[in-house]
Z-matrix of the N, CA and C atoms (Angstrom, degrees):
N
C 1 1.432
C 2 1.524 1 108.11
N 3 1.308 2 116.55 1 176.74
C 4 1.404 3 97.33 2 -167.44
C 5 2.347 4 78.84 3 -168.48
N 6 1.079 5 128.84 4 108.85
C 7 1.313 6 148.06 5 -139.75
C 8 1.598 7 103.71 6 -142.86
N 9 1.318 8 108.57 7 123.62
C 10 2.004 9 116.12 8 -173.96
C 11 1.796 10 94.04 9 -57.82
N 12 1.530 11 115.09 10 145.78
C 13 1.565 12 113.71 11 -166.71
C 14 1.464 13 112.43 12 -52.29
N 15 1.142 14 106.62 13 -36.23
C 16 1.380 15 148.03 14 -179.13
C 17 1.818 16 99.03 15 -38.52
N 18 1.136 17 105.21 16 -50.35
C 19 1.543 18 113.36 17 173.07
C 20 1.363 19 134.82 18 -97.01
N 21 1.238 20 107.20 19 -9.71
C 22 1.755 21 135.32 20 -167.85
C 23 1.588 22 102.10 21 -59.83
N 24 1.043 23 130.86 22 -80.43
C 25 1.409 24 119.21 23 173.96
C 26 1.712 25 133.48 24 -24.97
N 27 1.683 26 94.51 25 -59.75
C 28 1.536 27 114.79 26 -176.74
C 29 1.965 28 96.66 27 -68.90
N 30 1.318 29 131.83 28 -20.83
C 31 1.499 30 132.42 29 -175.04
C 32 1.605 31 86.38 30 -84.15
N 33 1.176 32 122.90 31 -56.07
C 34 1.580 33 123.55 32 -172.28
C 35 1.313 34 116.42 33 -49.33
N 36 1.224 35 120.19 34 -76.01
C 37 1.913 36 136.23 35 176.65
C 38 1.493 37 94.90 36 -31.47
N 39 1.777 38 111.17 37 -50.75
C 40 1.712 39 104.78 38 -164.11
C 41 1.570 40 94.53 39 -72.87
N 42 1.705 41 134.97 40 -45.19
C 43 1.659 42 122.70 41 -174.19
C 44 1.309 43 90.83 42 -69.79
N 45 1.266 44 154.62 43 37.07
C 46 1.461 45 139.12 44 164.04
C 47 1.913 46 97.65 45 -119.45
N 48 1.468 47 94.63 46 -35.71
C 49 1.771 48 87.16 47 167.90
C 50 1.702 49 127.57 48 -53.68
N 51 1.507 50 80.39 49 -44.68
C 52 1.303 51 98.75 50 -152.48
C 53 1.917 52 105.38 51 -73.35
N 54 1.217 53 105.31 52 -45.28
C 55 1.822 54 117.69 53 156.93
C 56 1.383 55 96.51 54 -27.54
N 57 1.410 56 105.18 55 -83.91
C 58 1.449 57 106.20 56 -172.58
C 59 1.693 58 127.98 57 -34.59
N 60 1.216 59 112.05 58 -19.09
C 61 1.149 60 122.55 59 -149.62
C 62 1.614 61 97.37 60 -99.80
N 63 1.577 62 102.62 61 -47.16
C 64 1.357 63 118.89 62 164.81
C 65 1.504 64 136.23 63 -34.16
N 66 1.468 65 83.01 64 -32.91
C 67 2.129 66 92.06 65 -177.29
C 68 1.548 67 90.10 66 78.38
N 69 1.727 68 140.35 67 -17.46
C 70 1.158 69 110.83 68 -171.74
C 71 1.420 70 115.80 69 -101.52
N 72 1.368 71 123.78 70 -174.06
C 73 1.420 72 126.33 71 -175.00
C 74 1.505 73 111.43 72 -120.94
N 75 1.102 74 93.32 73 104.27
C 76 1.752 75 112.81 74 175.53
C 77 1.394 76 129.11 75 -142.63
N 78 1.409 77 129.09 76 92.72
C 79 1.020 78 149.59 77 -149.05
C 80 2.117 79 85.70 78 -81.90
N 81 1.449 80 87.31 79 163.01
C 82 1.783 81 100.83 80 -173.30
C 83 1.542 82 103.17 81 -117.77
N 84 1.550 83 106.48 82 133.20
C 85 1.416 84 100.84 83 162.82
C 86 1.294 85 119.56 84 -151.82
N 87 1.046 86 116.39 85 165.34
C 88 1.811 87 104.44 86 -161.25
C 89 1.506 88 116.95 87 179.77
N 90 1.387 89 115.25 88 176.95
C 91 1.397 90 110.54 89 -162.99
C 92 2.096 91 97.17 90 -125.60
N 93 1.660 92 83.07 91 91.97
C 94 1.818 93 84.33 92 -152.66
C 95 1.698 94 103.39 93 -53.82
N 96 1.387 95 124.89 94 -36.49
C 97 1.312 96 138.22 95 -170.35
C 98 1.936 97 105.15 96 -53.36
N 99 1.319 98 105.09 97 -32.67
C 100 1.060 99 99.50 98 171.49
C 101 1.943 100 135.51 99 -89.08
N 102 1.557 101 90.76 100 -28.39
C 103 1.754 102 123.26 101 -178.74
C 104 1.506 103 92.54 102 102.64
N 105 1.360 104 142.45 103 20.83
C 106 1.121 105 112.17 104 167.31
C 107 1.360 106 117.15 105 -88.84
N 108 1.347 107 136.51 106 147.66
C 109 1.554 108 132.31 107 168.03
C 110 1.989 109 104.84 108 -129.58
N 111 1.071 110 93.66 109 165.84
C 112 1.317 111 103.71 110 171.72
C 113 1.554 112 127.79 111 -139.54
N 114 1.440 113 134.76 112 163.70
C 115 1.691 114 119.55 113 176.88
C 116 1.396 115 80.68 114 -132.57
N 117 1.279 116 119.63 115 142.17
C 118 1.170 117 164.47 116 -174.23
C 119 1.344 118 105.52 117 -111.71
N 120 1.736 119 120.92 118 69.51
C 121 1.546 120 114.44 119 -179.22
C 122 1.317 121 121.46 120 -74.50
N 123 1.479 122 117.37 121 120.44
C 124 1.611 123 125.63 122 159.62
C 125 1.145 124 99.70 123 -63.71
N 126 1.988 125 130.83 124 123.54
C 127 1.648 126 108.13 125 156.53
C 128 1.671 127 65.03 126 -173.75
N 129 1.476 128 84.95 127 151.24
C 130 1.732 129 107.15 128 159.08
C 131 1.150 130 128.24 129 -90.27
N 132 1.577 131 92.96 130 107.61
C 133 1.965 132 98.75 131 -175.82
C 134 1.479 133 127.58 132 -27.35
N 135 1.788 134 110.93 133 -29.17
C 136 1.432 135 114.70 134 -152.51
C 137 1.471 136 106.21 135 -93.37
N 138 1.527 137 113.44 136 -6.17
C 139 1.666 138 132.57 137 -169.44
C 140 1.783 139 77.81 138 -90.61
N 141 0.922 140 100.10 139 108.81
C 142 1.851 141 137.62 140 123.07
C 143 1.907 142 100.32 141 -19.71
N 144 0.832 143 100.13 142 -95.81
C 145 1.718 144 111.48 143 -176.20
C 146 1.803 145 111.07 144 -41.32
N 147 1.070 146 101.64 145 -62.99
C 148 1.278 147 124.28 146 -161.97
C 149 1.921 148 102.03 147 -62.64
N 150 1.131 149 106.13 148 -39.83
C 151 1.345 150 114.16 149 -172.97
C 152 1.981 151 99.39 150 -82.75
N 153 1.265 152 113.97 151 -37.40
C 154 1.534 153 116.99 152 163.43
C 155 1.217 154 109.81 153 -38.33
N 156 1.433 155 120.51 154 -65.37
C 157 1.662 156 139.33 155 -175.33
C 158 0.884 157 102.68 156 -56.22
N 159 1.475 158 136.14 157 -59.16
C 160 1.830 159 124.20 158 160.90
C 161 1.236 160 122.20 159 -37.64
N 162 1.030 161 114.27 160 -33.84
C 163 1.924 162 119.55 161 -171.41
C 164 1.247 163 100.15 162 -59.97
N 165 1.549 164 103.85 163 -66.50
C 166 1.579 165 115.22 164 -156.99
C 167 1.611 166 113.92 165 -86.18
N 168 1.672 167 114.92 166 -2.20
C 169 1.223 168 115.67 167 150.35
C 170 1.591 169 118.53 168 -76.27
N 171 0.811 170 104.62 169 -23.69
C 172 2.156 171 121.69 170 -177.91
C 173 1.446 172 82.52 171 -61.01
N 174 1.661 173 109.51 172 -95.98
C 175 1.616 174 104.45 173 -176.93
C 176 0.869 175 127.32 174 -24.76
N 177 1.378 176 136.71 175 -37.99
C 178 1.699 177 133.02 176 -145.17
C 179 1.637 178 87.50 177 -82.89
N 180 1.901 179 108.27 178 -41.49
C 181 1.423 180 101.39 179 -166.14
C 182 1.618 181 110.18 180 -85.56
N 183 1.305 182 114.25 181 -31.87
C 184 1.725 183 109.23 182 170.24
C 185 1.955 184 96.70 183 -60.25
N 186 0.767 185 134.48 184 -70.34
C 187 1.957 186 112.57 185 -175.44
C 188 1.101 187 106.06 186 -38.65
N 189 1.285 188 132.84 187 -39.38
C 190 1.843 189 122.04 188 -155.28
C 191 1.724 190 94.95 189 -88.72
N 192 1.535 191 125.23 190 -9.79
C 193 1.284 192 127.58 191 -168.86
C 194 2.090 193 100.31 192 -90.69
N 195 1.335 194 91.12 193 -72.46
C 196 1.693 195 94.81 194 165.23
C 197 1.322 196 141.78 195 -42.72
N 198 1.831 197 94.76 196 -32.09
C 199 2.011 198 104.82 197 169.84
C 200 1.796 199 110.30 198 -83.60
N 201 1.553 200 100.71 199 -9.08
C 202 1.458 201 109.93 200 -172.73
C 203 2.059 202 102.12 201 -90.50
N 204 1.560 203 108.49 202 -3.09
C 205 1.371 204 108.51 203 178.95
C 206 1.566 205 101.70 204 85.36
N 207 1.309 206 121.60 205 -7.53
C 208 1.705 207 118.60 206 168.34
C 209 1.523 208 121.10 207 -67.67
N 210 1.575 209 104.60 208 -155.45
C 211 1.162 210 125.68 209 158.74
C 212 1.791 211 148.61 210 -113.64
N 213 0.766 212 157.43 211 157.35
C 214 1.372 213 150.80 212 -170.13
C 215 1.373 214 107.29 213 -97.50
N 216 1.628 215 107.33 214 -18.55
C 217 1.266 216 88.23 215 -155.94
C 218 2.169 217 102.04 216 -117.99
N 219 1.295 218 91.53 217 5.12
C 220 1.747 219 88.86 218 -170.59
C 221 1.607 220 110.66 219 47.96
N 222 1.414 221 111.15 220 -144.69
C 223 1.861 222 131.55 221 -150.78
C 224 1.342 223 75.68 222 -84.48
N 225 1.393 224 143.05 223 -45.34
C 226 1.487 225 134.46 224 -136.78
C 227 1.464 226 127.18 225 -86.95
N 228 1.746 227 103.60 226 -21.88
C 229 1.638 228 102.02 227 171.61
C 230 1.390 229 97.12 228 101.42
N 231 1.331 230 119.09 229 168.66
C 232 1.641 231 105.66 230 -138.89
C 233 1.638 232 78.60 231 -98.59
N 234 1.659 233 138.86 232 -30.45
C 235 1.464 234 124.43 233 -174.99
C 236 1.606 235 100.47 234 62.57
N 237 1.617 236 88.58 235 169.41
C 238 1.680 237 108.02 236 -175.73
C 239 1.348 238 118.99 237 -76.43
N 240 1.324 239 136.19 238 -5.26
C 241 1.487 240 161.72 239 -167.41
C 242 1.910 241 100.99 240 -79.71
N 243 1.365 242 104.57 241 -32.58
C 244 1.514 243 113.14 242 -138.73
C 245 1.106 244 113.03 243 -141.40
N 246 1.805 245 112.37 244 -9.02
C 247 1.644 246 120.17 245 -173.36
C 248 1.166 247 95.18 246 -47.91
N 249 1.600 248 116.33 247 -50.63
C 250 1.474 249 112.08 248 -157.02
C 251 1.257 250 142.38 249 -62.81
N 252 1.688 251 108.68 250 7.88
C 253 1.245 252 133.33 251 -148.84
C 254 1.771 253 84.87 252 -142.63
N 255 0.865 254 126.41 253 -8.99
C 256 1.698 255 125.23 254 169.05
C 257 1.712 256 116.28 255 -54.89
N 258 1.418 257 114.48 256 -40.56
C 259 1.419 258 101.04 257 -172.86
C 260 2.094 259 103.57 258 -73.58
N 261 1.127 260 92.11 259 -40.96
C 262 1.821 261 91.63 260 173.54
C 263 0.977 262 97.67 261 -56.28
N 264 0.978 263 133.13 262 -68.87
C 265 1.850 264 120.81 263 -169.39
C 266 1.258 265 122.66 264 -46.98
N 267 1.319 266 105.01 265 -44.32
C 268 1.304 267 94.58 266 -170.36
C 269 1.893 268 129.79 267 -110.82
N 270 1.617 269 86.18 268 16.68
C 271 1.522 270 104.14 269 174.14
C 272 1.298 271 116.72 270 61.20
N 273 1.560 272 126.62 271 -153.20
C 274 1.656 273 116.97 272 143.60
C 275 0.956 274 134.35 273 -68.36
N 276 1.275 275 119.26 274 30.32
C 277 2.182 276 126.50 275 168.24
C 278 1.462 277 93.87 276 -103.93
N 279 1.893 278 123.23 277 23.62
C 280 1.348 279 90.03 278 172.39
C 281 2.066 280 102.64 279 -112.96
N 282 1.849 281 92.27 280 -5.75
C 283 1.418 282 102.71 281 163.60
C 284 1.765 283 99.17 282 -44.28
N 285 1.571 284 98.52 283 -63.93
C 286 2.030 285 85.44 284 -157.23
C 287 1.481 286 111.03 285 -65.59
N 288 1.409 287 119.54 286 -16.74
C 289 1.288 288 131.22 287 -144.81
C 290 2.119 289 69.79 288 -91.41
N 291 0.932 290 152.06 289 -79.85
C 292 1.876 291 150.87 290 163.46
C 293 1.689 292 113.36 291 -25.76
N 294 1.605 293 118.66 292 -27.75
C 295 1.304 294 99.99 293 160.80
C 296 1.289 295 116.72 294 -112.61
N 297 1.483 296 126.75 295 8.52
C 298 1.652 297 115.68 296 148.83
C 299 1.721 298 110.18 297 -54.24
N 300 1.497 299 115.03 298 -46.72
C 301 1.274 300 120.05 299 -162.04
C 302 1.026 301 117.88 300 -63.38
N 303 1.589 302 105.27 301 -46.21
C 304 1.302 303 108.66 302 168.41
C 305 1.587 304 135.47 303 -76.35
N 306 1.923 305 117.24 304 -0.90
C 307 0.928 306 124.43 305 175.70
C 308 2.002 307 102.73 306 -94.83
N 309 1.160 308 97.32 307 -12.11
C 310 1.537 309 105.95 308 -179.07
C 311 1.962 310 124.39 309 -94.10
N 312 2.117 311 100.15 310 -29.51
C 313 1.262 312 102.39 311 -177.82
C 314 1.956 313 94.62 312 -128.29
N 315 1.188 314 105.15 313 67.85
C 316 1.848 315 92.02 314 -162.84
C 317 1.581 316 110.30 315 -50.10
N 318 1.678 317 114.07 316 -7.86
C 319 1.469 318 109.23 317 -153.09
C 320 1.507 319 102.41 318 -89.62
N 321 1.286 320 101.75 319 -21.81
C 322 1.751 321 135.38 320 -153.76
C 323 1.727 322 102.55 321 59.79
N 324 1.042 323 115.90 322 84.86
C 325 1.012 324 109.45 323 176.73
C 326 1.147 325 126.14 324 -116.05
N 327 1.981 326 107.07 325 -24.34
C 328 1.383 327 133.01 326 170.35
C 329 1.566 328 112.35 327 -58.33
N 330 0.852 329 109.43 328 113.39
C 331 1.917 330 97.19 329 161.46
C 332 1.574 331 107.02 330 51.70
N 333 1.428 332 97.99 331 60.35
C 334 1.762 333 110.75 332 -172.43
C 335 1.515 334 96.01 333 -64.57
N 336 1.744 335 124.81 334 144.72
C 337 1.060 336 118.55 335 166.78
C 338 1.665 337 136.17 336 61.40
N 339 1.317 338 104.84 337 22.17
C 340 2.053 339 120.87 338 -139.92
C 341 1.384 340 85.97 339 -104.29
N 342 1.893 341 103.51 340 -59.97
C 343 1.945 342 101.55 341 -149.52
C 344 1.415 343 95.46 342 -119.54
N 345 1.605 344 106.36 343 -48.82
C 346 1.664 345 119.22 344 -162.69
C 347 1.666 346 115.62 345 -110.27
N 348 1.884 347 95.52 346 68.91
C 349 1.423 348 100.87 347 166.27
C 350 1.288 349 127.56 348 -61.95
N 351 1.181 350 118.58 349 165.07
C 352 1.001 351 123.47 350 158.27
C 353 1.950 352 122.96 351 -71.47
């Protein structure tokens, strides 16, 4: 996530609730000078449950990032975790952000199906 400084603390204390809340183990790290933070989830991919609890900890913290005037996606780019949360983010800059791609991959051949679903 990546949160105006202005909000960085009060976004933190709440992803430190919300961990807690999780039962899971995910330590925070981040580049506070900038507002970016990150969770680093411990959980086993193959748990059913456990990977749920990741989900809906992901969401809880992408809403508290976007209502905070941030981002979902920090330095890293929105990835497959988060596509789904790309058109909120990125308002109508994700029109140009679909005809760069398509003025750049007309075939779609790049990263078929990756960022800019349908």
């Amino acid at each position: 996530m990546c949160v105006p400084l202005s909000r960085l603390a009060e976004c933190l204390l709440a992803a430190q609730r919300d961990i807690v809340e999780s039962g899971l183990l995910a330590p925070i790290a981040g580049h506070a000078g900038d507002g970016n933070f990150h969770l680093a989830l411990v959980i086993d991919p193959s748990g059913g449950e456990e990977m749920a609890r990741a989900a809906a900890l992901n969401d809880r913290l992408v809403r508290r990032a976007l209502d905070a005037g941030g981002i979902c996606t920090g330095e890293h780019g929105i990835g497959l975790g988060k596509s789904r949360h790309l058109a909120e983010e990125a308002g109508a800059d994700l029109a140009v952000m679909c005809a760069v791609k398509q003025a750049l991959d007309p075939q779609g051949i790049l990263n078929p199906g990756k960022v800019f679903v349908d």
